[in-house]
C-alpha angles and dihedrals in degrees: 000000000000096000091046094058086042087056101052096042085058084055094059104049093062086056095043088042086053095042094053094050100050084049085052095050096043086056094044087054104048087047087048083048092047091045088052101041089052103053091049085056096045087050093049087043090057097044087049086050102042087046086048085061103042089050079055095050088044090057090041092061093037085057091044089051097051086045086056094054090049081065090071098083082214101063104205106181083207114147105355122221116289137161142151129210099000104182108222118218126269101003140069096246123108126203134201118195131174137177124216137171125052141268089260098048099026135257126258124201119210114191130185126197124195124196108173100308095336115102130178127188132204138187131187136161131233141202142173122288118194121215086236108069099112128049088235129013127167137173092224129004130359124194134198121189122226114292103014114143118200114211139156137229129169109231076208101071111006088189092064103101103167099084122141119190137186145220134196160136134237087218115105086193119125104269090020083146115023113194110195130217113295102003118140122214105189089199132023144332114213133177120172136274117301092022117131091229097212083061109040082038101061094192102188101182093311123137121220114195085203144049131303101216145152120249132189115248122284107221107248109207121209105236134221132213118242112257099267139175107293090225090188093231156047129272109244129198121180133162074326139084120241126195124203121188133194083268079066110053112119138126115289137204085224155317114261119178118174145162125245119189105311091336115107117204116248129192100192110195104199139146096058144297104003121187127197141177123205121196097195142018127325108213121182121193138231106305090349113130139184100228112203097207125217118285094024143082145208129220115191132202117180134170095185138054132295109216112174113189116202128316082008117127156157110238138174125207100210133079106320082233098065096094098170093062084095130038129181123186121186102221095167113121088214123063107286128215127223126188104169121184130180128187097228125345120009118214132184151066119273123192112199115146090161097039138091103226129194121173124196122183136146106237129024128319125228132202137021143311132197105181136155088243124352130203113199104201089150111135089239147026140310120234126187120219105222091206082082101086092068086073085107105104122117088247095056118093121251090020106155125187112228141170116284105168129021136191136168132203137221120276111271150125107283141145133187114261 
């Protein structure tokens, strides 16, 4: 009977040890399944991601491309960017990118990035961004004395109040903006990303109507002066007047502007739209002044430096609102300083995103400033002409395109036609 029970014990260890071996196998095999599975997916999820990136890097160089056809003064829309299969470097991934549509209805960019059989497009439309769409902007610090209130109006439509205006700076550095006590800002207060913005914002006793956020950068072109007479001078001032008119805009070694005797140094801009580029510096001596007359403007150019001694100034004699009347652009390739002084009110736009830019004046100041870092020390107050914002033509200066509207599709196999 022992051996019996002995017998039939032996019989069931060759079907459990089966048993557990086809359990064993069938778990081997689904983690052998999972492992493999996965690793299909992780490599699928690398190629979507690295064709997601090439598809970016498509619609980055078909932007760059239509920016580089805004630096011709005369746009011509001609042949738009196109390419197909454009190996990127250092890496396997291809990327196809074209650009449809016109200046009058928009332009839309479809890029297609390719990584092994994975393949990711984008679209996204752009349009134009002027450099004055902000009352201040700088790239580092910006500085407002005690007192100043910033405020908008639209030399459009003066009857226009509720106009909100910002100020900001693409630094994410502690005191990036310092507010000082008892400025008002009538709009927002911006830094950039990553910035803490009780520290970027030094807010010492000043009161924004208005958001203290974090923005993402404003591209900031460099900008070049118009191809212009070579006079072959400078233009001199001194104890005289002197009057340019448009038949004498041309490209100048510099601006002097000195006393002699009693005699203070004038540069009178008159007869219409007058345009100059200065190679070097403009200095302007004690109580000497450039005088934009009524009915006329001045377009600067400089490459050098503005340095305006005491009771010196640049005036115009129109409305103060007419911001536009006069126009400076920093073209040095070096950083650039600008001391402007006005005898009274200061108006004008000044684009200087390498130059350190202070403005004195004794009574407000209107328009509009892009600096690489601003100190505001006017006797009044700074007002923004909303207008402004329509500085965003092909034929206005610092115009960038940019993306306005972005979409993504689903992952697939797809080429351009």
């Amino acid at each position: 009977m022992t051996k019996l029970l002995r017998s039939k014990r032996r019989g069931l260890a060759i079907p459990l040890a089966v048993v557990a071996i086809m359990i064993l196998f069938a778990m081997g095999v689904g983690l052998l399944s999972l492992g493999f599975n996965s690793r299909i997916y992780a490599i699928r999820s690398a190629s979507d991601i690295e064709a997601r990136c090439a598809a970016d890097a498509g619609l980055t160089i078909a932007l760059f491309e239509m920016n580089e056809k805004l630096k011709v003064k005369t746009y011509n829309e001609g042949t738009l960017p196109e390419a197909m299969d454009v190996q990127l470097p250092y890496s396997d991934e291809v990327c196809s990118y074209r650009v449809t549509g016109n200046l009058g209805g928009g332009y839309t960019i479809e890029s297609i990035g390719t990584s092994g059989l994975a393949s990711r497009t984008v679209r996204a439309t752009i349009g134009l961004q002027g450099a004055f769409n902000h009352a201040i902007l700088t790239k580092e610090s910006l500085t407002l004395k005690s007192g100043t209130v910033i405020e908008g109006y639209n030399s459009l439509d003066m009857g226009k109040t509720d106009i909100e205006v910002d100020i900001g700076s693409q630094s994410a550095s502690d005191s990036s903006v310092i507010l000082n006590n008892g400025v008002t800002v009538y709009g927002d207060v911006f830094v950039a990303p990553g910035a803490d913005l009780d520290q970027a914002i030094k807010d010492l006793g000043a009161t924004i109507n208005g958001d203290k956020f974090t923005s993402s950068q404003i591209p900031l072109p460099k900008v070049t002066a118009p191809a212009l007479p070579n006079m072959g001078t400078d233009i001199s001032a001194k104890g005289a007047t002197v009057t340019i008119t448009p038949a004498d805009s041309g490209k100048y070694a510099a601006i002097d502007l000195a006393s002699k005797g009693q005699k203070l140094g004038v540069l009178e801009i008159s007869g219409g739209d007058v345009v100059l580029h200065i190679t070097g510096d403009i200095n302007l001596g004690n109580s000497c002044e450039i005088v934009v007359r009524d009915g006329s403007t001045l377009t600067i150019y400089t490459d050098g430096d503005i340095a305006c001694d005491n009771g010196s100034g640049i005036n115009t004699e129109g409305l103060p609102e007419a911001a536009e009347t006069l126009q400076i652009y920093a073209t040095g390739e070096d950083a650039q300083d600008f001391d402007v002084k006005a005898k009274s009110n200061f108006t004008g736009i000044i684009y200087a995103p390498n130059g350190h830019v202070a403005i004195y004046a004794n009574g407000d100041v209107y328009g509009s400033v892009v600096a690489y870092d601003f100190e505001f020390k006017a006797g009044g107050n700074f007002k923004y002409d909303e207008a402004l914002k329509n500085k965003n033509t092909v034929d206005d200066e610092a115009v960038v395109f940019t993306v306005t509207r972005w979409q993504e599709d689903p992952p697939k196999l797809s080429t351009l036609d």
